[in-house]
N, C-alpha and C positions, 0 to 999 in steps of 0.2 A: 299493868295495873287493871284491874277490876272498878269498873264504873256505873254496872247498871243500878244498885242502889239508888247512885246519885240522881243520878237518872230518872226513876220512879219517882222521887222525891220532887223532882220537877215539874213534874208532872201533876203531882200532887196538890201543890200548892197553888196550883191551876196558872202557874204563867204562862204553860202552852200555849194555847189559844189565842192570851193578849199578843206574845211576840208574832205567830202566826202572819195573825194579819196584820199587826203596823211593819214586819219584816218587808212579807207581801207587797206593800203598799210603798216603802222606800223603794222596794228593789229593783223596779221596772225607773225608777224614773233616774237613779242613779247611774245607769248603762251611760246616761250623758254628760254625768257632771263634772265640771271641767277640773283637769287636773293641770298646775303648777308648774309641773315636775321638779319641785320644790325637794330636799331631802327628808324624808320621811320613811320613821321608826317601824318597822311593820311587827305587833306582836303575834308569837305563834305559838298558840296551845299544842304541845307536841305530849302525847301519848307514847311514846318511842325514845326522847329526848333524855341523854344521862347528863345533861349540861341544864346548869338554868341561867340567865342573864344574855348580855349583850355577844354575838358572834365576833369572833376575835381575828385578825391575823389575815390569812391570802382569801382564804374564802368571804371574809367581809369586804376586802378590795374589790374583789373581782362583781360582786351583788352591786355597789357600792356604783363603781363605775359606769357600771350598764343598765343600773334599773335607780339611781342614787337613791337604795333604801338600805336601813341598818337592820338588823332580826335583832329581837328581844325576847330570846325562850322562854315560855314559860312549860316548865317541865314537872307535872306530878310525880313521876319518880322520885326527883330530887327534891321535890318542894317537903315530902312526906304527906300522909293526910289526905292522898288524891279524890277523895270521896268530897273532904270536906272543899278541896281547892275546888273541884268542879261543882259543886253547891252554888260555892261564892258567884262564882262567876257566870254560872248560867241561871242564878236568878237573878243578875243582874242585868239577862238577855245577851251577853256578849261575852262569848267563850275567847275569843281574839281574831285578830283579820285573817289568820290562816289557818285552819283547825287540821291536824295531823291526829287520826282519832280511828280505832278497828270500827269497821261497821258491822259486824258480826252480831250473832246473838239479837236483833232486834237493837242496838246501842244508834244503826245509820240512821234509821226508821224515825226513830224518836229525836235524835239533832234536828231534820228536815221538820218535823210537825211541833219543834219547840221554837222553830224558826230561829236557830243558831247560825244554821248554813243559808248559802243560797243558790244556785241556778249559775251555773257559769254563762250560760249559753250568749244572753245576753252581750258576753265580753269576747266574747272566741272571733270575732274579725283581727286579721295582723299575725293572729295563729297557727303555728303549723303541725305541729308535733300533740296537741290531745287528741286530733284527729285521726290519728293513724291507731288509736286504742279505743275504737267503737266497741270491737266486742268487749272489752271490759269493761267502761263505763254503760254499757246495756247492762253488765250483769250487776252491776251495783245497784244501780235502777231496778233490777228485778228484785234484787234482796232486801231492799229500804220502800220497795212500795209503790215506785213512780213508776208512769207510763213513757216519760219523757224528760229530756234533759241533762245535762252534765252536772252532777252533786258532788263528785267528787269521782278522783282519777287513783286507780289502788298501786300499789305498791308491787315490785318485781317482774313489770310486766315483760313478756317476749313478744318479738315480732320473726324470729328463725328458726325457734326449740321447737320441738311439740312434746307435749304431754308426758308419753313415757322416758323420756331423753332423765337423766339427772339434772337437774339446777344447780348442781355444785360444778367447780373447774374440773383441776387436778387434784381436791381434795374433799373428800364426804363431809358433811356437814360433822356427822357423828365416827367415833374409831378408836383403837385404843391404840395411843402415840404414846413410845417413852423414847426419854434419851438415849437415841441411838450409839452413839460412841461407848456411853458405859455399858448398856446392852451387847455390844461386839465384844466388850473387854471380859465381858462374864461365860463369853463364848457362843452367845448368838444360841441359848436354849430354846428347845421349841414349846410351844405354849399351845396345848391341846385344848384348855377349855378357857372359860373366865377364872374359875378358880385357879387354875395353874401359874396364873400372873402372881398371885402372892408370893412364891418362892422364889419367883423371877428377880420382881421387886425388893425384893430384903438382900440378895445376892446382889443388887446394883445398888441400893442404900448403900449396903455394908462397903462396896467396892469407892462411893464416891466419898463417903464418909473417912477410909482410909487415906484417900490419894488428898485431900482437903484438909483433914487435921481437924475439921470442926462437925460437930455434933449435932447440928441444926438442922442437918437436909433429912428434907422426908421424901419419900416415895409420893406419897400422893396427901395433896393439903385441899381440904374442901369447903364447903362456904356455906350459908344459909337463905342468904337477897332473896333467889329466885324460889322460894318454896312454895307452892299452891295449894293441889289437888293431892301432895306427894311429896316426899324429900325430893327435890332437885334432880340432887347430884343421884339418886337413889338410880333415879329412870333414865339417865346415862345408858349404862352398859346395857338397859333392855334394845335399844338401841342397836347394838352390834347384832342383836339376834333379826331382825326386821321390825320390830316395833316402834309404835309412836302412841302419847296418851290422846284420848278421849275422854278428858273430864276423871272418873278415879275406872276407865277402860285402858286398858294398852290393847292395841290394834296391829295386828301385822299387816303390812304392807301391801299385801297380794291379796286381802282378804282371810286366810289359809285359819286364822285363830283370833278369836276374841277375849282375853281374860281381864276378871278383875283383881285391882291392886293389892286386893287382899285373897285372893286364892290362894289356899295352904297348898307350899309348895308350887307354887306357880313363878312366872320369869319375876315380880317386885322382889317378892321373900328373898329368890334367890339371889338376888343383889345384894340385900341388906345381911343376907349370911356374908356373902363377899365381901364388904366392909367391916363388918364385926372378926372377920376372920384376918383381914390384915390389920387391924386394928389389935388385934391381940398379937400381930406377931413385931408389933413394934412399929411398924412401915407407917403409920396414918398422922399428921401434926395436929398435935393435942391442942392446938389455937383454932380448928376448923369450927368449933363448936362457937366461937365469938366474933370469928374475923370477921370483915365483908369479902366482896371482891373486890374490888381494888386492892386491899391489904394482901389477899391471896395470890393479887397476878404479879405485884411487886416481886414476891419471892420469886413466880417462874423467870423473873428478868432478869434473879440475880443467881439464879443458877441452883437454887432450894428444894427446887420440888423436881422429878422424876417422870412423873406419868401424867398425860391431860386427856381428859374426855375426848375432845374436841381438837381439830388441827389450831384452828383461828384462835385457839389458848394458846399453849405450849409452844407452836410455831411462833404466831405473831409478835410473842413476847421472847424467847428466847433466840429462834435461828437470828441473826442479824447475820450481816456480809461475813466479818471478823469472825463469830463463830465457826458459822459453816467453814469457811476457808481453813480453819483446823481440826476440822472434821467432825466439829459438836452439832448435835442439835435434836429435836423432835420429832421422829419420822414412824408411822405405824409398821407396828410389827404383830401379824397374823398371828389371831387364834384361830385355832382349826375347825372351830363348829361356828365359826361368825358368818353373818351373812346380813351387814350392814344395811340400815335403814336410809333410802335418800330422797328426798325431796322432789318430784317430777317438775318439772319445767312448766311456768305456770299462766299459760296465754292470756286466760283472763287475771292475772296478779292475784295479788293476796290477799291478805284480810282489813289489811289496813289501807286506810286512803289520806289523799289530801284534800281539803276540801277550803271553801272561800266562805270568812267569817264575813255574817247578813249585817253586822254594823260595821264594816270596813271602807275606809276611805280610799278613793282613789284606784277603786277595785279592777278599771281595766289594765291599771301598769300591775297590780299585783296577779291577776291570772296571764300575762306575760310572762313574769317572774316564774308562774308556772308550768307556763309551757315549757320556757328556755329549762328547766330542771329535767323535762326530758327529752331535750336536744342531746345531740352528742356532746355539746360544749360542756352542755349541765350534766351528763350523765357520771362524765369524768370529773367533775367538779365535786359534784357532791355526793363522794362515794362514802357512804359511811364506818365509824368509829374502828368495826372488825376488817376493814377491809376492804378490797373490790377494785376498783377500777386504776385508771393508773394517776390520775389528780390531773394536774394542767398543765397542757401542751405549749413549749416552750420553758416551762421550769420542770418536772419530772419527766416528759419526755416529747420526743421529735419525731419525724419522721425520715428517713434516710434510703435510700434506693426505692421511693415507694411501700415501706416497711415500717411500722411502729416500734420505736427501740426507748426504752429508758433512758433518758442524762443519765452522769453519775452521780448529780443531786437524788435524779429521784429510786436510782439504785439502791443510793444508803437511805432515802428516808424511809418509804417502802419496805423494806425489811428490817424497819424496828431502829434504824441507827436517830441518833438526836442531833436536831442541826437546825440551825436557824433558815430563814427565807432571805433572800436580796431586800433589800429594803423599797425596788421597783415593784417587790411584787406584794406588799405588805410587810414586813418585814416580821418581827419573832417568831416561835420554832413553830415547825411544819405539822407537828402536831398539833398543836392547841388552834391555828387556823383551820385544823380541816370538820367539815361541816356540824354541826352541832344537830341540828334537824334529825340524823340517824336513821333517816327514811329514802329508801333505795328505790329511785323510781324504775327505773329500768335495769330485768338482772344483769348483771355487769359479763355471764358468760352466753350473750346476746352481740350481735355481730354490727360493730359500726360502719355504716353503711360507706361512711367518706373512707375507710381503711379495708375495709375487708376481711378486717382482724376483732376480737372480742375486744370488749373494752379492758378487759382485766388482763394483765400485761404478763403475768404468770404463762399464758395461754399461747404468748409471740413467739416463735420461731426463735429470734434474739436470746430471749429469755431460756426457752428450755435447752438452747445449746448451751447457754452460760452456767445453769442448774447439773448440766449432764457433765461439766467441769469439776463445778465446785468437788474435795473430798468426800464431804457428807454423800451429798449424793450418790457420787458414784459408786463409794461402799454399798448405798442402799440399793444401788439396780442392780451390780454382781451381785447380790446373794441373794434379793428378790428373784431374778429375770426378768424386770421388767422396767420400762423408763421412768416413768407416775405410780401413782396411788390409782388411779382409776384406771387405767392399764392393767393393772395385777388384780382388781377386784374383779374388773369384769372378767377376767382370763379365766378364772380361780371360780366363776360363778358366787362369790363373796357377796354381792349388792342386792337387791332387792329394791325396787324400785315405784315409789307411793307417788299412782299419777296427780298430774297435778290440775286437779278440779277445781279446785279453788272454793270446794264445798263452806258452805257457810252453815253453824248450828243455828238452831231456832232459838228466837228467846226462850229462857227460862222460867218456869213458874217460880211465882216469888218464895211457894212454901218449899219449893225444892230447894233453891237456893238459902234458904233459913237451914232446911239440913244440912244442904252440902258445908256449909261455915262451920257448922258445930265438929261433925263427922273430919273433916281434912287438920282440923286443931287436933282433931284425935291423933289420924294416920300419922302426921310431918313430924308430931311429939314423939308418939312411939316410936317408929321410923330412927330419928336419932339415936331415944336412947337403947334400941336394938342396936344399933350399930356400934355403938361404944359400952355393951356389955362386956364384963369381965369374962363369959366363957360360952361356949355353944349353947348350952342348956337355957341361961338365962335369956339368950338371944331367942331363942325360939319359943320360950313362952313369954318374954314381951310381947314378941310377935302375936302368937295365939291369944293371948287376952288383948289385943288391940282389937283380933276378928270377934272377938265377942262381945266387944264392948260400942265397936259400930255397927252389930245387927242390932244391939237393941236401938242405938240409936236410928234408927232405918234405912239403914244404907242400900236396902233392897231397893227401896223407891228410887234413890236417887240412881244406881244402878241402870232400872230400867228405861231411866232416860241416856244414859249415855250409852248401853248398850244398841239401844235405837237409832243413836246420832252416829255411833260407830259405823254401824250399817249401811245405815243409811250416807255415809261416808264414803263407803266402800263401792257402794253401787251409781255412786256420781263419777268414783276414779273410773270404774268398769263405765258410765255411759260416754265418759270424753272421750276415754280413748276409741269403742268406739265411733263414735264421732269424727274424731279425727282419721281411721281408718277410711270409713267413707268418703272423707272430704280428701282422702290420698287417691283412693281407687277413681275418685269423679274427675280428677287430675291427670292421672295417668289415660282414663279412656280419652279425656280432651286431647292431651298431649298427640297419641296417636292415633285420634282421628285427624287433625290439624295436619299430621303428616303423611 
């Protein structure tokens, strides 16, 4: 969600300054004020949150017992309106006791001098675990303005990765996965380009549509939630080429090419012909244009839809134990000119933080709460909605010779199976208790320090011998040669790999942003309905009158701001790594002079 409006607007009305100082003024003296430990609700303004209300099920057990407080989300996603929810609430000086909120763009800057947040420091005795993310909380402090202080602890942080490593496990964030079994049954075609997936796709349409009887599965069903700068689902497959957006830039990864979303003939267009082209050849579900997602993902569960952007789609909702075991499931099948975009490992985390709301009661048991979320204990615990870690030790998994292995609770809940919890440990199903927050403190393929294994269970010895079993599987590595999905990219030189800086853009000028609203209503509209044109022709001059209808709108201008931030982007990936190279070589001569 987009918040700096609200923001501005707060600014505006001049409450800054009041909450500033009586924030200020509470916040030093409250470090002492005695707590109960009485049970208490703690609201959490969550930025990332697809849930709103009260936490349900083992994850409210487990907060509950240890910290005896309930979470009360409140989540602008779901509320709708999140301009207007963060208005309410922050001129009312109190965003919630725990604000989960990007600091990016100038958004951190402005919480701190509206005095929404406050100063952890104060609470960090009893602490152990913010501690060990100094360099990230300095760079937060660099990016929001302070000199000093804990404001907030970011999101995905590493203490084993460096920089150029992928942040993903055994699966790229981005790929193009389809149903591998119907895919073998079509004869496992090879797929030279992105375009060539469309004949692919209608040849396993056609093949699942025969053996099924029914008329409803599509190749590929797409959605509209996430639209910004761009159709969504559009900037997918730029994706498989190494790119990632910048505002209305797509960026490759290495630096190597900068274009914008509307260069004729450039990587967007060429997507949106690829959509418009399997769209015509029947393969595309004519509800993409209404659904949500959720409506969308239901289908991949029940077996509807064929191809997914993304593993953590396709996979997470289709492979369950049961499928795989008879050979069905989601698994990426190469195109030959791809050369997938990943995520670099990101020591100083991400863009998002957690931060401690300035009228919160009882604030040193809730920056506990905080720490413990990136303990190991928390790390597993609150692994969020897509996925990630392995949940909680003693009900999804144990440890056995020294070795982290899954129950077979947490076997079948973990790969999508539905099942309730013991009633010892919460009781109702293991989804709806797992954490609503949706905020990953620590990446989960980050190495827990009490096992010596990642937290993400995908990753365990156990696990990939069991994977290397299952049929799917092993179909998929004889005709790959290879065990993983990151095994065969990197073999294949397939990856490309976007370090991870953890660059933050600068805020934006308001008049840019006044364009960019107008301009992106343009692109996502057009964008669509190029893609569900009746024929090539029409697709390509929707297209072309869209590029001429955002120069005049002046998309130049805005342009030149994200072609700058791209850049400037790129040359933060280029100073970590290296940085890190240096802090390897100062390493290495320690090591051998020591000996």
């Amino acid at each position: 969600m987009e918040f700096k409006t609200a923001l501005t607007r707060v600014f505006a009305v001049g409450v800054a300054a009041t909450m500033l100082f009586s924030s200020a003024a509470c916040g030093n003296s409250s470090a002492s004020d005695e707590d109960d430990n009485s049970l208490m609700t703690v609201e959490v303004f969550d930025g990332l949150a697809n849930y709103q209300g009260e936490q349900k099920g083992w994850f409210a057990k487990i907060i509950k017992d240890k910290f005896n407080i309930k979470l009360n989300i409140v989540a602008p996603n779901v509320a709708g309106g999140g301009s207007t929810l963060f208005d309410t609430r922050a001129a009312a000086g109190n965003l919630g006791d725990i604000v989960i909120y990007g600091y990016d763009t100038g958004k951190g800057s402005k919480l701190v001098k509206s005095g929404l947040i406050e100063d952890m420091t104060p609470y960090l005795q009893d602490t152990e675990y913010i501690s060990k993310y100094k360099e990230a909380t300095d760079y937060v402090n660099e990016q929001i303005g302070q000199e000093s202080g804990v404001w907030g602890i970011p999101s995905a942080v590493v203490e084993n990765l460096t920089p150029d490593e992928p942040s993903e496990g055994l699966e790229p964030t981005f790929g193009p996965y389809l149903r591998w079994d119907l895919y073998k049954e079509v004869g496992y075609p090879e797929i030279n380009t992105l375009e060539d997936l469309v004949s692919v796709l209608k040849q396993m349409q056609d093949k699942a549509r025969e053996e099924s009887g029914s008329d409803d599965i599509y190749a590929m069903s797409l959605f509209k939630d996430w639209d910004s700068n761009m159709m969504n689902n559009a900037k997918q497959p730029t994706c498989f080429y190494g790119y990632d957006e910048v505002g209305f830039v797509l960026a490759k990864g290495d630096g190597s090419d900068f274009e914008s979303i509307t260069e004729e003939d450039g990587i967007y267009e060429r997507t949106i012909k690829f959509f418009n082209a399997a769209y015509r050849a029947g393969i595309v579900d004519p509800e993409s244009t209404t659904q949500n997602y959720d409506t969308m993902n239901s289908k991949y569960k029940n077996g509807k839809v064929l191809f997914s952007f993304w593993p953590w789609l396709g996979q997470a909702a289709y492979n369950t134990n049961e499928n795989k075991a008879a050979g069905k499931g989601f698994m990426l099948a190469p195109l030959k000119d791809m050369k997938i975009f990943s995520y670099g490992a990101t020591p100083r985390g991400d863009k998002t933080m957690i931060a401690l709301g300035s009228k919160a009661k009882n604030k040193q048991r809730l920056v506990k709460f905080i720490d413990w979320l990136y303990s190991p204990e928390g790390v597993y615990a609150s692994s969020n909605q897509t996925g990630g870690s392995a949940g909680v030790q003693g009900l999804t998994w144990e440890v056995k010779d020294g070795k982290p292995v899954l129950t077979d609770f947490g076997s079948a809940v973990l790969s999508g199976e539905s099942k309730n919890v013991p009633d010892e440990w919460g009781g109702g199903s293991y989804s709806d208790g797992i954490s609503a927050l949706n905020f990953t403190t620590v990446n989960v393929n980050d190495i827990d320090p009490n096992t010596g294994y990642t937290y993400n269970p995908v990753m365990w010895p156990s696990e990939i011998e069991k994977a290397n079993e299952n049929p799917l599987n092993k179909d998929w590595q004889e005709h790959m040669g290879a065990s993983t999905t990151m095994e065969y990219l990197k073999n294949n030189n397939m990856l490309l790999v976007g370090a991870g800086s953890s660059y933050v853009q600068p805020e934006e000028d308001s008049q840019i942003s006044t364009l960019r609203g107008s301009i992106k209503t343009e692109i996502v509209n057009s964008s669509w309905k190029a893609s569900f044109a009746d024929s090539e022709s029409e697709c390509e001059k929707i297209f072309s009158d869209m590029i001429k209808t955002v120069q005049g709108l002046d998309i130049d201008s805005v342009l030149e701001v994200d072609m700058k931030n791209a850049k400037d982007q790129d040359q933060s990936r280029k100073d970590i790594l290296k940085e890190y190279q240096n802090k390897k070589s100062s390493s290495s001569e320690s090591s051998e002079s020591s000996e």
